[in-house]
N, CA, C and O atoms as a GROMACS GRO file, in nm:
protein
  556
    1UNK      N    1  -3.171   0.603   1.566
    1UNK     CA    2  -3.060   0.688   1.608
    1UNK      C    3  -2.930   0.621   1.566
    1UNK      O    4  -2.928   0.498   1.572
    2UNK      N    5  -2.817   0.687   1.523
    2UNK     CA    6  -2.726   0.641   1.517
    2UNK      C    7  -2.564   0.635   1.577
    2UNK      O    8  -2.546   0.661   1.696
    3UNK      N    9  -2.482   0.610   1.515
    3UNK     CA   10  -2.392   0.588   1.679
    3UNK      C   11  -2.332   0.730   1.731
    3UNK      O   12  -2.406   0.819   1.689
    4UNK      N   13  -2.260   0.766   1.783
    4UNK     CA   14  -2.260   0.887   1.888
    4UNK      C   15  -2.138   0.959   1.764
    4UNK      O   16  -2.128   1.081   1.770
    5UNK      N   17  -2.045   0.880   1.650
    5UNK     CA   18  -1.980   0.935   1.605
    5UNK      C   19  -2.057   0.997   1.467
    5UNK      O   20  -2.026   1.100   1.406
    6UNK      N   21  -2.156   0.910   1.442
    6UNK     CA   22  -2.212   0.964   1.289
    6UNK      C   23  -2.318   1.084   1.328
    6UNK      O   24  -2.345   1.172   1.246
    7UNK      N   25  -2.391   1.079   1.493
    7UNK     CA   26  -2.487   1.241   1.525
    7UNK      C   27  -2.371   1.346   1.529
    7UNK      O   28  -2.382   1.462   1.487
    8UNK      N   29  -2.245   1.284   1.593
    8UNK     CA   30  -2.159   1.433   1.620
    8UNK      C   31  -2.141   1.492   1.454
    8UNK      O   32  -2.170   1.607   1.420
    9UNK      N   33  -2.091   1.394   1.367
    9UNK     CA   34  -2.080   1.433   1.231
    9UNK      C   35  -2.148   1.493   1.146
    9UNK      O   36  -2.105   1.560   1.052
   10UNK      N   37  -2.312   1.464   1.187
   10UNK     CA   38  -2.412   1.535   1.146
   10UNK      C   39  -2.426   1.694   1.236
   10UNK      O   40  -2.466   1.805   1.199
   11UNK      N   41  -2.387   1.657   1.332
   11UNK     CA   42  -2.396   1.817   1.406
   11UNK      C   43  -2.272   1.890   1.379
   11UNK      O   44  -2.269   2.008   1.416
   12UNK      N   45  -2.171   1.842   1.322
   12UNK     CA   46  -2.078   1.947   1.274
   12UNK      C   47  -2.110   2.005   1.152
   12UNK      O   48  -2.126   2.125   1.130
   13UNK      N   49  -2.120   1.892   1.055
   13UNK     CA   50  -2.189   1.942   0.943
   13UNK      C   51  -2.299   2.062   0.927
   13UNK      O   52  -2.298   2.149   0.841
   14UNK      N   53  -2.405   2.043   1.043
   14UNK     CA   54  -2.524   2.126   1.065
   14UNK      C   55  -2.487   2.297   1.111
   14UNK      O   56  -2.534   2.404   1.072
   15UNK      N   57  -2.398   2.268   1.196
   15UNK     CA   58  -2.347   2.414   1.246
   15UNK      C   59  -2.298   2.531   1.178
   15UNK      O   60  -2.313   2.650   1.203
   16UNK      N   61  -2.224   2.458   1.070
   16UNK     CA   62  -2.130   2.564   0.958
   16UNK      C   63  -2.295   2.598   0.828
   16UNK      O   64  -2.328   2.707   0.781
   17UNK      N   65  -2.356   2.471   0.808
   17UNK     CA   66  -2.492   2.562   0.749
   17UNK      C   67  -2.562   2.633   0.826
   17UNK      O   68  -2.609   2.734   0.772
   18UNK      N   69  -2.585   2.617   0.925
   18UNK     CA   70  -2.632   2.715   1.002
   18UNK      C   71  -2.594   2.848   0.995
   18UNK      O   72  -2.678   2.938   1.003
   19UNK      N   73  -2.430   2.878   0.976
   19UNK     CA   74  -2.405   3.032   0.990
   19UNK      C   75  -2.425   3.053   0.808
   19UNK      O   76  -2.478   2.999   0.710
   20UNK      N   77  -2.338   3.176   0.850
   20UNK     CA   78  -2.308   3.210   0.675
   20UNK      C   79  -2.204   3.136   0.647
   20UNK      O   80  -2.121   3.095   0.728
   21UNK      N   81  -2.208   3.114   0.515
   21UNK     CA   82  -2.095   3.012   0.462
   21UNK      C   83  -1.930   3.041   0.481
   21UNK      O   84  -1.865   2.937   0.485
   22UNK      N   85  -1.846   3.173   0.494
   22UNK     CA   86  -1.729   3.269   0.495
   22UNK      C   87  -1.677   3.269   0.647
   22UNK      O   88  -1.560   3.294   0.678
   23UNK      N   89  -1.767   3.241   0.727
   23UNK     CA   90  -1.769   3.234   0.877
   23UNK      C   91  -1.655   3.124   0.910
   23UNK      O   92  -1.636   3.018   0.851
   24UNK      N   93  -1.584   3.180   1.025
   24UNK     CA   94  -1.481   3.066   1.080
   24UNK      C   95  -1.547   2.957   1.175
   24UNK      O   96  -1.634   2.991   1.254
   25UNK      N   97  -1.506   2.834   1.166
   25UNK     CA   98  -1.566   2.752   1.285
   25UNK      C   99  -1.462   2.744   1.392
   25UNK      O  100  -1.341   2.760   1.376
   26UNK      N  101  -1.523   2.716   1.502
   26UNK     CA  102  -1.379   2.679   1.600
   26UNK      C  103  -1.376   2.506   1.657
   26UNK      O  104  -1.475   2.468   1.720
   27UNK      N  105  -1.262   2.407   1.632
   27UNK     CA  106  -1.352   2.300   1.680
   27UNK      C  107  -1.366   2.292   1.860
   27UNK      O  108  -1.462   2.230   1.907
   28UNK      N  109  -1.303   2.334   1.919
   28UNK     CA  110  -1.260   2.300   2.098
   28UNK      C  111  -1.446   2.348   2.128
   28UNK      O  112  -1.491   2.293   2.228
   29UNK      N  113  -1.538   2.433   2.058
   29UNK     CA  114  -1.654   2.454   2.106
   29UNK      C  115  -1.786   2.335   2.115
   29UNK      O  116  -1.874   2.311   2.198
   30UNK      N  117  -1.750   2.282   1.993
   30UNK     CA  118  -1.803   2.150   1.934
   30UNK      C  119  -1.779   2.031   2.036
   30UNK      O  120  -1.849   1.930   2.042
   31UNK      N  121  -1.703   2.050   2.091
   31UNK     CA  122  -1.664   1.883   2.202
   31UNK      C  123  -1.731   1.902   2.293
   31UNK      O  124  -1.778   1.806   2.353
   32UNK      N  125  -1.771   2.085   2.348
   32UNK     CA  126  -1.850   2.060   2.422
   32UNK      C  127  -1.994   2.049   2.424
   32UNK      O  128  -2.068   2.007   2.513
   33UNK      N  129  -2.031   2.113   2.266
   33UNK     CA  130  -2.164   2.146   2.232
   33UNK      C  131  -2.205   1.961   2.272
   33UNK      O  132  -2.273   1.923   2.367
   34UNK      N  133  -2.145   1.884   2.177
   34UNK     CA  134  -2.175   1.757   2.151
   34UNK      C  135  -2.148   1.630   2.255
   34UNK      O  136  -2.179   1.511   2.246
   35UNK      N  137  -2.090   1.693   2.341
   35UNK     CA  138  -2.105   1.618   2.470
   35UNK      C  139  -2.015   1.507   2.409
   35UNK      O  140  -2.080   1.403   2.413
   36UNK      N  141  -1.913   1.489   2.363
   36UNK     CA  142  -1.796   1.372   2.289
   36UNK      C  143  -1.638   1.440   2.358
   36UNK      O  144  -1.631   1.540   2.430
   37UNK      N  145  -1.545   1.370   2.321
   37UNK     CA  146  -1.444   1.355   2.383
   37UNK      C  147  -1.403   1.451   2.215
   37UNK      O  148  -1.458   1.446   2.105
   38UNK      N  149  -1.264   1.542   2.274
   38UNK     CA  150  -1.248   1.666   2.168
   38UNK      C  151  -1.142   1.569   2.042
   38UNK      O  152  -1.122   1.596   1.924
   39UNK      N  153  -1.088   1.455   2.125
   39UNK     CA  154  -0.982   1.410   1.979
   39UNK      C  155  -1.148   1.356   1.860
   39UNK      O  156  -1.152   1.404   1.746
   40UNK      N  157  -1.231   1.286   1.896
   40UNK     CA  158  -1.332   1.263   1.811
   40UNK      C  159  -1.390   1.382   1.749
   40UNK      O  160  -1.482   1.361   1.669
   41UNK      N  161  -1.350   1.507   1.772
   41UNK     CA  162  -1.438   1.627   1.700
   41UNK      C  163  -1.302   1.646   1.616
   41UNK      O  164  -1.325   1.684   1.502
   42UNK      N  165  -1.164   1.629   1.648
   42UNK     CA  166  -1.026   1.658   1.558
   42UNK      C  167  -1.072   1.536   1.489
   42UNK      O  168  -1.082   1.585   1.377
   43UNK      N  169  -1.112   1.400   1.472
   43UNK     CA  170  -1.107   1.320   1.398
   43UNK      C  171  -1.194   1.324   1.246
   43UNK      O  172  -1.162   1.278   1.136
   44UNK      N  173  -1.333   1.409   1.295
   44UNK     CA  174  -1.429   1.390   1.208
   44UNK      C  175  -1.351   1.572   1.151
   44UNK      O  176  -1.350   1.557   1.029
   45UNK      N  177  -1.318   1.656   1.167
   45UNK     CA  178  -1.254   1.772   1.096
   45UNK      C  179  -1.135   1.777   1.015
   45UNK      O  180  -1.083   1.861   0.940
   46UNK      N  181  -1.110   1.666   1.053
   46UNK     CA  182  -0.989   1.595   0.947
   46UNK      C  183  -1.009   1.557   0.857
   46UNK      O  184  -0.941   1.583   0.758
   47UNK      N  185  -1.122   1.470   0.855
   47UNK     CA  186  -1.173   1.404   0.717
   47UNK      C  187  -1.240   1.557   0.649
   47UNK      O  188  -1.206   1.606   0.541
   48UNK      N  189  -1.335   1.608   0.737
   48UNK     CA  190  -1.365   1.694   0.636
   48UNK      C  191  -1.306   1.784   0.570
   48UNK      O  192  -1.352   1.852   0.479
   49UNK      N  193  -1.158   1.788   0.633
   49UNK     CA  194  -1.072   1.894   0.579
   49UNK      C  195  -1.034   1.831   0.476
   49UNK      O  196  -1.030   1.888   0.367
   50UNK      N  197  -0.987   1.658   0.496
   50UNK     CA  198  -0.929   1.604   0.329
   50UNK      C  199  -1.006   1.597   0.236
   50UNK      O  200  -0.974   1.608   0.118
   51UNK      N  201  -1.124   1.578   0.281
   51UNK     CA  202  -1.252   1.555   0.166
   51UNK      C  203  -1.283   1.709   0.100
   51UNK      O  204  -1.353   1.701  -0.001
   52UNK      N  205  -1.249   1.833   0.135
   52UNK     CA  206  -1.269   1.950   0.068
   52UNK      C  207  -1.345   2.014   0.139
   52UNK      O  208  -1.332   2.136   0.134
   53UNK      N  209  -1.450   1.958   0.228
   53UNK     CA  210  -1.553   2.054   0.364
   53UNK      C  211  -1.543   2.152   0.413
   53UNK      O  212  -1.626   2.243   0.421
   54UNK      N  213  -1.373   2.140   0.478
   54UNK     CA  214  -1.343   2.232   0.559
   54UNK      C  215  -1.245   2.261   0.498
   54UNK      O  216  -1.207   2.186   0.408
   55UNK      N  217  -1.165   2.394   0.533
   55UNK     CA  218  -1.020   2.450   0.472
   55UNK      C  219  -1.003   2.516   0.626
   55UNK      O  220  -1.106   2.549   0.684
   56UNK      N  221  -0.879   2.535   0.691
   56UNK     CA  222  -0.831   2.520   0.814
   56UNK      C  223  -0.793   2.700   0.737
   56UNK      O  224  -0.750   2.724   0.625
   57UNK      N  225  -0.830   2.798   0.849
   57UNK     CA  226  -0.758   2.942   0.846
   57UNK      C  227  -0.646   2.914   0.985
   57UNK      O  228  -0.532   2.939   0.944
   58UNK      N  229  -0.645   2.892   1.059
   58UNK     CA  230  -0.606   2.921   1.184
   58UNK      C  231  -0.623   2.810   1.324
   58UNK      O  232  -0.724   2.745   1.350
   59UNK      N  233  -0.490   2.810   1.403
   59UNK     CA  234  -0.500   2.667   1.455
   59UNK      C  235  -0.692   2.680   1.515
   59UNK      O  236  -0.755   2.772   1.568
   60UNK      N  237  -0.715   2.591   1.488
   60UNK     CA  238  -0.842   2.554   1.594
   60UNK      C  239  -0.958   2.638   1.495
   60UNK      O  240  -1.069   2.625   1.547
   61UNK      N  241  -0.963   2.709   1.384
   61UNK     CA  242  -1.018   2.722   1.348
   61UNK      C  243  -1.050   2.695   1.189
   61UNK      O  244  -0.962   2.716   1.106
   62UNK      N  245  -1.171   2.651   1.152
   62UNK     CA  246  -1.182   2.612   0.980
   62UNK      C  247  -1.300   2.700   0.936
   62UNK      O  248  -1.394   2.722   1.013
   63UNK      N  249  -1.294   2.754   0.803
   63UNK     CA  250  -1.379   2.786   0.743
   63UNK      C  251  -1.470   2.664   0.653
   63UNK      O  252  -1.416   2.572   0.592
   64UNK      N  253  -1.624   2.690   0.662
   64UNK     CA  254  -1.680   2.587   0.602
   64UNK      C  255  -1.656   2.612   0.465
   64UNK      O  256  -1.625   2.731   0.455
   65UNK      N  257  -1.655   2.547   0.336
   65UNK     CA  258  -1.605   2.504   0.217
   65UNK      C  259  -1.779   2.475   0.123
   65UNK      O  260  -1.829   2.544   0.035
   66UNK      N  261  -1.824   2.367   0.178
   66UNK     CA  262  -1.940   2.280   0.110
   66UNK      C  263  -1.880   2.196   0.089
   66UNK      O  264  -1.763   2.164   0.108
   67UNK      N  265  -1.994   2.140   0.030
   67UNK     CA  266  -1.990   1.978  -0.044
   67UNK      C  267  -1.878   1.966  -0.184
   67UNK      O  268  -1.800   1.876  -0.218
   68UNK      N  269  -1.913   2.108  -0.249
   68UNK     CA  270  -1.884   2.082  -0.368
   68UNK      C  271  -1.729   2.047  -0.430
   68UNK      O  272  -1.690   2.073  -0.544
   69UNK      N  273  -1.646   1.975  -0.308
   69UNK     CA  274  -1.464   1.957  -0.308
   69UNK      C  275  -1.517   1.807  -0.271
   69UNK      O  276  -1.435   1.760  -0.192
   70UNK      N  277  -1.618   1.716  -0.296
   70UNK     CA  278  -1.624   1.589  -0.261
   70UNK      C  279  -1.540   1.512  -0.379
   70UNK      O  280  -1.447   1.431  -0.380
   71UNK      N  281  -1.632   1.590  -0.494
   71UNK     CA  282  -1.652   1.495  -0.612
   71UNK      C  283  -1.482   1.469  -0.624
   71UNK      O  284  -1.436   1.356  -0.603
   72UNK      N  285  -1.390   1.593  -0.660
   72UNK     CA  286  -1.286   1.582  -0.647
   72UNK      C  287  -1.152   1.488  -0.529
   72UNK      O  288  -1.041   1.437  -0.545
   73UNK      N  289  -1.216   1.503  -0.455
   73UNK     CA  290  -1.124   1.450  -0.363
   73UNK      C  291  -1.146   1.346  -0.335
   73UNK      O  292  -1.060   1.273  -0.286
   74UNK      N  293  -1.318   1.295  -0.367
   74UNK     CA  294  -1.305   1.114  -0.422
   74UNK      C  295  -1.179   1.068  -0.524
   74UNK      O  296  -1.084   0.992  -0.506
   75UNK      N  297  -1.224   1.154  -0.644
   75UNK     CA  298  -1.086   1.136  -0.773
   75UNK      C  299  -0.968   1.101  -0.726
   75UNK      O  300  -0.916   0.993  -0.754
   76UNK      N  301  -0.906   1.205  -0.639
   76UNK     CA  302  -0.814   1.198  -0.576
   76UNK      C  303  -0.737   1.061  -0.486
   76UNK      O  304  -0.628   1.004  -0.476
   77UNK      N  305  -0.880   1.059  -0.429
   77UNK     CA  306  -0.827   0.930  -0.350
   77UNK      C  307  -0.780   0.824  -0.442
   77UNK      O  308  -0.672   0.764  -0.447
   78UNK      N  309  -0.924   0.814  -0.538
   78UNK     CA  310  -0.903   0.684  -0.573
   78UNK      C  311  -0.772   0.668  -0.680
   78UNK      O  312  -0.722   0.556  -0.682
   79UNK      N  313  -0.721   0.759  -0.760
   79UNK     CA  314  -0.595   0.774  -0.796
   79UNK      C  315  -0.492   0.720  -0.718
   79UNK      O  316  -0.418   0.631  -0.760
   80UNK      N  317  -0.477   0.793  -0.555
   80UNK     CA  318  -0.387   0.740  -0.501
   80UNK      C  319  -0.405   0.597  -0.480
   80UNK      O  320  -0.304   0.528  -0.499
   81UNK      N  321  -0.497   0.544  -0.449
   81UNK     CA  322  -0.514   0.420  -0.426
   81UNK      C  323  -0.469   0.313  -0.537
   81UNK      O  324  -0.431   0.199  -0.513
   82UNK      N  325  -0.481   0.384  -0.686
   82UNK     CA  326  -0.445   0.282  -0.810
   82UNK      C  327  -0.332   0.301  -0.817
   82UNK      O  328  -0.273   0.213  -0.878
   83UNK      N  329  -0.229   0.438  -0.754
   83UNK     CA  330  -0.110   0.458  -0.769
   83UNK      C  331  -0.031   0.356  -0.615
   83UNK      O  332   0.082   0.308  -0.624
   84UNK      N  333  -0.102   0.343  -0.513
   84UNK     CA  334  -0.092   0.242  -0.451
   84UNK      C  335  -0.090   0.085  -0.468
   84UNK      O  336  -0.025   0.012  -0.394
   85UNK      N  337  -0.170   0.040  -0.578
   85UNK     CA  338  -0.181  -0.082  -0.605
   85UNK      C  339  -0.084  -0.123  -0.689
   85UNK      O  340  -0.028  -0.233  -0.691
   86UNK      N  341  -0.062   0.006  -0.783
   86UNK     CA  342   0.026   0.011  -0.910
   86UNK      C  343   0.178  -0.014  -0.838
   86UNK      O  344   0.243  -0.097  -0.902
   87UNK      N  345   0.239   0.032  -0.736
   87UNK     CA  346   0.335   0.055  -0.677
   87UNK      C  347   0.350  -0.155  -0.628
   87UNK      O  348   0.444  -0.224  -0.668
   88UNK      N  349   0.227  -0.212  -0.536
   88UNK     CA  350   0.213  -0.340  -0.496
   88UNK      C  351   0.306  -0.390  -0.585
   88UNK      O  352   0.423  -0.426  -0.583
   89UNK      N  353   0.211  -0.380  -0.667
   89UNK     CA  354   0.227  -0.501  -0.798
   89UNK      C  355   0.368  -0.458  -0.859
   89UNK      O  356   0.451  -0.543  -0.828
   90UNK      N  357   0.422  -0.359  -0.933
   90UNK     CA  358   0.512  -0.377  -0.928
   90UNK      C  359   0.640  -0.415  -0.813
   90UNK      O  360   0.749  -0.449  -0.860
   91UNK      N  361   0.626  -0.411  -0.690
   91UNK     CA  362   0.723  -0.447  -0.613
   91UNK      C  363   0.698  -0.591  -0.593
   91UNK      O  364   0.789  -0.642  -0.529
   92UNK      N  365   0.599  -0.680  -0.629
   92UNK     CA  366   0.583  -0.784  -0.640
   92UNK      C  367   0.640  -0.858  -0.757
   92UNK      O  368   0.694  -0.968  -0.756
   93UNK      N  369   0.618  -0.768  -0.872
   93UNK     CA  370   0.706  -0.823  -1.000
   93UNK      C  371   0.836  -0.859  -0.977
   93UNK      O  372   0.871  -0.977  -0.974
   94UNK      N  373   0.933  -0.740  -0.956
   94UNK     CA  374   1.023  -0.701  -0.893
   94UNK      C  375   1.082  -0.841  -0.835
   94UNK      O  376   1.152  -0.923  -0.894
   95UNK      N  377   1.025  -0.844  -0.683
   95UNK     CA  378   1.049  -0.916  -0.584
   95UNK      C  379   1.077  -1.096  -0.729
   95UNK      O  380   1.179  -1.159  -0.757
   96UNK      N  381   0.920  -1.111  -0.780
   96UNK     CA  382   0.947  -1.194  -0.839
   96UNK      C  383   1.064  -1.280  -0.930
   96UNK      O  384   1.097  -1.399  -0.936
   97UNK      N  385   1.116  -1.131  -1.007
   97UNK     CA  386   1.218  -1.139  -1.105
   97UNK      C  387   1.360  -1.176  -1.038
   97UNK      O  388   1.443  -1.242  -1.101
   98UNK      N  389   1.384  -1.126  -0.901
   98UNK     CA  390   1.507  -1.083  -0.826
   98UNK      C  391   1.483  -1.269  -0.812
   98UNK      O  392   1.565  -1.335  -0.874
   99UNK      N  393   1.387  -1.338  -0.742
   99UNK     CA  394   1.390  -1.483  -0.747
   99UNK      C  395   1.426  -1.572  -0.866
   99UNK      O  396   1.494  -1.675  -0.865
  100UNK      N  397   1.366  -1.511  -0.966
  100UNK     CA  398   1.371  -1.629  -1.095
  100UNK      C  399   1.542  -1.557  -1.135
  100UNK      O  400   1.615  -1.655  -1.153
  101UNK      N  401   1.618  -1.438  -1.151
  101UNK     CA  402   1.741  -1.427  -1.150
  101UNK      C  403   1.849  -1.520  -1.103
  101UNK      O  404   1.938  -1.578  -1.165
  102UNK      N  405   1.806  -1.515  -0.937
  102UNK     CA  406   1.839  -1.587  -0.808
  102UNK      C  407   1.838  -1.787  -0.892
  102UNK      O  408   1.930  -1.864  -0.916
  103UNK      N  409   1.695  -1.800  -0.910
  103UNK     CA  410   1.689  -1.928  -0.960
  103UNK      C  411   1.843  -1.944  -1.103
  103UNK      O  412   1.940  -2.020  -1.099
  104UNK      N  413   1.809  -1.848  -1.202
  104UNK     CA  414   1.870  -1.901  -1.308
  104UNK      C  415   2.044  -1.857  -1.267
  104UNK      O  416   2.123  -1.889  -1.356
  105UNK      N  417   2.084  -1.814  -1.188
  105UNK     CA  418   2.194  -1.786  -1.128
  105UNK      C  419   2.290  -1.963  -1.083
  105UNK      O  420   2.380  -2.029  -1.134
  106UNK      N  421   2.193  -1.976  -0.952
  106UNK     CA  422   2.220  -2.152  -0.945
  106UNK      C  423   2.228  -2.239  -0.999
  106UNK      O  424   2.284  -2.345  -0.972
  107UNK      N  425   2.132  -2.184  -1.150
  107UNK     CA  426   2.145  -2.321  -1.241
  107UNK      C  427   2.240  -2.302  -1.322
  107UNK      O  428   2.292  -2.400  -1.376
  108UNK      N  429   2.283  -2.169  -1.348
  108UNK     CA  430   2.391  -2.174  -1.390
  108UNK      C  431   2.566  -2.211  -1.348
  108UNK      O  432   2.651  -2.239  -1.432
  109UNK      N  433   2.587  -2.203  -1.218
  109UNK     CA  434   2.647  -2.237  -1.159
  109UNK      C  435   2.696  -2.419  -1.150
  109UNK      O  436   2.802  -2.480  -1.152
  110UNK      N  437   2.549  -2.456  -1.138
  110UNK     CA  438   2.556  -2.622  -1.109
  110UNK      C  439   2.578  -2.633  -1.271
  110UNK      O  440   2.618  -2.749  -1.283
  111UNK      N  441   2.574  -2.584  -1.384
  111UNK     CA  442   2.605  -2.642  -1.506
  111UNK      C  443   2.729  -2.596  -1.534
  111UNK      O  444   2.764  -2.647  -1.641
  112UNK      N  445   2.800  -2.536  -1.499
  112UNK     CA  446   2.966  -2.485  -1.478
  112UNK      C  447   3.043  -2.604  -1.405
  112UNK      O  448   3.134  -2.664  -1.463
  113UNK      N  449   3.005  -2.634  -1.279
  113UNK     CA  450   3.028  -2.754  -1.199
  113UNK      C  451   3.070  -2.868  -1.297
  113UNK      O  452   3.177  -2.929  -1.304
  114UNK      N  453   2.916  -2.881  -1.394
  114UNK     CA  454   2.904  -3.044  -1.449
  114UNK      C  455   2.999  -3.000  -1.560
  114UNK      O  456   3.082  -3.086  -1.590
  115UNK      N  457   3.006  -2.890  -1.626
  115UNK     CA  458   3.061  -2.915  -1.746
  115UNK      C  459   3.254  -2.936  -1.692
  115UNK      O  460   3.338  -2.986  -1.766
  116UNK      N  461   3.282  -2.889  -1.564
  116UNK     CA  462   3.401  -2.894  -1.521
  116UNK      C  463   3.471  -3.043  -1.486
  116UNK      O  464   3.577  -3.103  -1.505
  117UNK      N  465   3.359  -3.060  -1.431
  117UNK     CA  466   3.372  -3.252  -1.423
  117UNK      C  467   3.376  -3.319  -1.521
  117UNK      O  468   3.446  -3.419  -1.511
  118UNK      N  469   3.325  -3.303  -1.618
  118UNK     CA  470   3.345  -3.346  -1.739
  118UNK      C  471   3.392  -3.350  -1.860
  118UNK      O  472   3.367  -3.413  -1.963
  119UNK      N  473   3.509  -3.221  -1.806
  119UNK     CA  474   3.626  -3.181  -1.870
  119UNK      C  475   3.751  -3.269  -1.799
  119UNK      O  476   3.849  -3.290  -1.870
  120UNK      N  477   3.751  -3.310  -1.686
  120UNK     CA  478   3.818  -3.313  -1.606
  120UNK      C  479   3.842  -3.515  -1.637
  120UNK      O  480   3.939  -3.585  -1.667
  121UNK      N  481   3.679  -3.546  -1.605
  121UNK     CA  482   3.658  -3.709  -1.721
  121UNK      C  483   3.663  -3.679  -1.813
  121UNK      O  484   3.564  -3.743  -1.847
  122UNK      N  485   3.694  -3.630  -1.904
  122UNK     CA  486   3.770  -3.631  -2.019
  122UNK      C  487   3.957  -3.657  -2.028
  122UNK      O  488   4.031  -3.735  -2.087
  123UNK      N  489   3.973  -3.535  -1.930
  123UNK     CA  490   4.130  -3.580  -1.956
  123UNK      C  491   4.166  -3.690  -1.918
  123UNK      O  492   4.274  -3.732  -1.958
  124UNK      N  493   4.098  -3.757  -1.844
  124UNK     CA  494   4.169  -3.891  -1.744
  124UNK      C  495   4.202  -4.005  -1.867
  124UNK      O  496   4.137  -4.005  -1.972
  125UNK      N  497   4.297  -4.090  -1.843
  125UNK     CA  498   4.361  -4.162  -1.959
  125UNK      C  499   4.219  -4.227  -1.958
  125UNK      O  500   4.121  -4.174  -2.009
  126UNK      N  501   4.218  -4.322  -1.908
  126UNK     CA  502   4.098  -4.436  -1.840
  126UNK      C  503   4.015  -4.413  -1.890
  126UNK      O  504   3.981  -4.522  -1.936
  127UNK      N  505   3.908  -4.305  -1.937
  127UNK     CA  506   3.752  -4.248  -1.935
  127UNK      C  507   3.786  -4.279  -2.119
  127UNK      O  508   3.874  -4.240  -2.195
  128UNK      N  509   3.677  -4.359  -2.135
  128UNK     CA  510   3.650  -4.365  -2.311
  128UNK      C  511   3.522  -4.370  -2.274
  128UNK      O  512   3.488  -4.415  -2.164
  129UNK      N  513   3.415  -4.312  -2.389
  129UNK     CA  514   3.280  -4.276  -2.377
  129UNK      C  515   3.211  -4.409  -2.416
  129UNK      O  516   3.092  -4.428  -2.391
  130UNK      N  517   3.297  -4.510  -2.484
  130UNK     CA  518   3.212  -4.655  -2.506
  130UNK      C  519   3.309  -4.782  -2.453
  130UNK      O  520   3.328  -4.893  -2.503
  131UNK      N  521   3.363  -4.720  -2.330
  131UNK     CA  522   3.405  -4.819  -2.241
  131UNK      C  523   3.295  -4.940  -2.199
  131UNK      O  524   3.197  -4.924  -2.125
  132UNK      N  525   3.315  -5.002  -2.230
  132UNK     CA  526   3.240  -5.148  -2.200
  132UNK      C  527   3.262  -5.142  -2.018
  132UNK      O  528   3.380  -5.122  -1.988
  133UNK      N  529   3.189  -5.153  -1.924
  133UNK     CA  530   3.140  -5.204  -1.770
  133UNK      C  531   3.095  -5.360  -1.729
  133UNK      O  532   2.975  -5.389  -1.722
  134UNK      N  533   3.175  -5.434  -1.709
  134UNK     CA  534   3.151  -5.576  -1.657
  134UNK      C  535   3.039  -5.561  -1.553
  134UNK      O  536   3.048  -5.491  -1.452
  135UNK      N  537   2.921  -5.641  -1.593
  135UNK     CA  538   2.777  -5.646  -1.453
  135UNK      C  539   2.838  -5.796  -1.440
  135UNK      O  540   2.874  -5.879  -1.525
  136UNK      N  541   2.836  -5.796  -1.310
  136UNK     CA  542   2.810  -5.962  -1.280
  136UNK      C  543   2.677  -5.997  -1.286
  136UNK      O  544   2.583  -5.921  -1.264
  137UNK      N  545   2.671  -6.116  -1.317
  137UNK     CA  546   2.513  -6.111  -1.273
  137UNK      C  547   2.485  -6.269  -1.228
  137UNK      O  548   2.511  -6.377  -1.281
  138UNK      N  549   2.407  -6.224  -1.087
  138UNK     CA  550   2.389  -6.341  -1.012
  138UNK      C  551   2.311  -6.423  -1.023
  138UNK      O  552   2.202  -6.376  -1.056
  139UNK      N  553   2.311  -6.581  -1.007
  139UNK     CA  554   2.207  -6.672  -1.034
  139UNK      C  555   2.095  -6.699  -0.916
  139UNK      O  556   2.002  -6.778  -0.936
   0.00000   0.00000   0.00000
């Protein structure tokens, strides 16, 4: 036996083959047929409505569909899902680039700095580039 959500799923499924296929279902009848709490009969009619199963005429009521809106609305998903990943990754690029910008921004900055200082030792009378530096050096 299996758990109380996958028999209700099988007994929804079972009910709409049961009638003629054009027939409306209602779900509020189902919560009680199945002895489950009614948001779990809205939960499993949801999926079947995204998956192609069901097509909704009227609040509380769906017409059964079939199987044959699976194949598709697998497609579907999994599209969104690569258009999901696709979206990740680029906002990760993104994110990436805005850092290494960020990085070459600072380094540019600190080499503005040095080259300023060293315009600056330049003008000073004092600064010659082969100034000789006295080391003492101790015994």
């Amino acid at each position: 036996m299996g758990s109380r959500l996958s028999v209700t799923s099988k007994g929804v499924i079972q009910i709409p083959l049961d009638m003629q296929s054009s027939s409306a279902t209602q779900r509020p009848t189902y919560s009680v047929d199945f002895e489950v709490e009614r948001r779990r009969i809205y939960d499993i009619v949801n999926v079947f409505e995204s998956i192609g199963v069901l097509a909704r005429k009227a609040k509380n009521q769906y017409s059964w569909k079939g199987f044959k809106g699976i194949p598709r609305a697998l497609k579907e998903l999994k599209m969104c899902l690569e258009k999901e990943k696709t979206k990740e990754l680029l906002k990760e690029r993104d994110e990436m680039l805005k850092q290494k910008e960020e990085e070459l921004e600072t380094r540019s900055k600190e080499q503005e700095k040095l080259q300023m200082e060293l315009k600056k030792l330049q003008k000073m009378k004092e600064f010659r580039p082969t100034m000789l530096f006295p080391i003492a050096q101790s015994l």
